[in-house]
Phi, psi and omega in degrees: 000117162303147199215031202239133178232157205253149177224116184237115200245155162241027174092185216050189223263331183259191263021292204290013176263318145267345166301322168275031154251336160301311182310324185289336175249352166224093195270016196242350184300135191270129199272125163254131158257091158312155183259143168312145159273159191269157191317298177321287171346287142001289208288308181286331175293306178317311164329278172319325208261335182235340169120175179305301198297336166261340160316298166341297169278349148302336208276008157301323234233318182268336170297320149316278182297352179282290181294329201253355150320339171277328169287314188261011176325317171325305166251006121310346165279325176259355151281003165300325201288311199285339186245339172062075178197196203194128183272048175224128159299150167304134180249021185238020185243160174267152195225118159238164209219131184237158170279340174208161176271356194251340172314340184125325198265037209226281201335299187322297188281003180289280185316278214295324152241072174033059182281171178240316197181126182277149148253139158253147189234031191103075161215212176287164219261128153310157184270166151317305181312305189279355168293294172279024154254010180247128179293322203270173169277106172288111141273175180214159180241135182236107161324040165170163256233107159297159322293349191268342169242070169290174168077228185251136151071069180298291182306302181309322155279332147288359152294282160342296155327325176071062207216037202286356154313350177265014185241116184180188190229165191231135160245131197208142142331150172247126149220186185305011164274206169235109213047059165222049159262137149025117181277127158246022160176156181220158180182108161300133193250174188241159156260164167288116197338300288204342162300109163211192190302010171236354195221023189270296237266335198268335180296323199271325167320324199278338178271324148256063193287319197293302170319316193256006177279295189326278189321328186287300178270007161284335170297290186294344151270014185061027183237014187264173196213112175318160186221159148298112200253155214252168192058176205272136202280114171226109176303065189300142180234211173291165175261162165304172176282307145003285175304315191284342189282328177303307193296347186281336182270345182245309180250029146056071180207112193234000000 
């Protein structure tokens, strides 16, 4: 029985924090790499689902975490130390590189090197079409705790919130949503004092790494089983730029 599993990513520093911890224990595993989607692209889905004006006042926040990764290398360097990983992708995996998991060309490369099961790590949200041209079980891993923290910056909102038992990550079914597939396992996570809106996503992939080994190999053994997952299904985006200097100042959380 085949047992090889494809981990399909669109790249960065937190994916790679758990792909080279995923690596250690499936070291024959094939990394599919998407190309970004471009910023307009981005800019215009967005646009539709909340309007211009809140988009607008997001896109500071995304220029932030793109750019302001360099203010946080220090720590990221020390959860590499502290987790025995590395905020580089591998360069030891066989690799294949697509322009979208939604182009056509993700079913194909499954088959052709015998996959049993996939992780997806942070890529574009599947189509219907590519979901049922694929045979194997798409799981997918989320940086924050289903249904009330979909979507973007999961941790960081559940701080905000005051909910930080909710800051943590999901492994799931894939489905045409945006995380709301079938829970198979969760796990609250702590952030680090030393922790913020650049470094919450990379604390908690590097703290469920586990979560997501455990789900991989229950997958390649044919036992895994959706679970009940607890709260109300809710969607998160970026936060404004606005919002976050408020929230950083009366509740000292950045």
């Amino acid at each position: 029985m085949n047992k090889r599993l494809a981990i399909v990513t669109a790249g960065g520093s937190a994916p790679a924090i758990l792909i080279n911890l995923l690596k250690q224990q499936f070291p024959d595993a094939l990394l599919i790499v998407e190309n970004s989607e471009s910023k307009s692209t981005f800019l215009k889905r967005r646009a539709r689902k909340i309007g211009w004006f809140q988009t607008l006042a997001q896109l500071p926040m995304q220029f932030i975490s793109k750019l302001g990764k360099t203010w946080a290398q220090k720590r990221f360097q020390q959860i590499s130390v502290d987790y025995n990983t590395s905020e580089t992708m591998p360069s030891d995996l066989q690799t294949i590189h697509i322009g979208s998991v939604n182009d056509g060309s993700l079913a194909g490369h499954l088959r052709d090197n015998q996959v049993a099961t996939t992780l997806v790590i942070g890529t574009r949200i599947f189509s219907k079409a590519t979901i049922a041209s694929i045979d194997v079980l798409l799981l997918n891993f989320h940086g924050g705790l289903t249904p009330d923290y979909r979507g973007l910056n999961p941790g960081y909102w559940s701080l905000i919130e005051g909910k930080p038992d909710r800051f943590g990550g999901t492994v799931h079914f894939i489905d045409a949503g945006i995380d709301t597939g079938n829970v198979i396992a969760q796990k609250s996570c702590k952030p680090h004092p030393n922790d913020n809106f650049l470094t919450y996503h990379h604390t908690i992939s590097a703290q469920c790494a586990d979560i997501c080994i455990s789900a991989v190999k229950s997958a390649l053994e044919g036992n895994v089983e959706p679970m009940m997952a607890q709260g109300v299904s809710k969607q998160h985006y970026h936060p404004t730029i606005y919002g976050y200097v408020w929230n950083g100042f009366t509740k000292n959380i950045w």
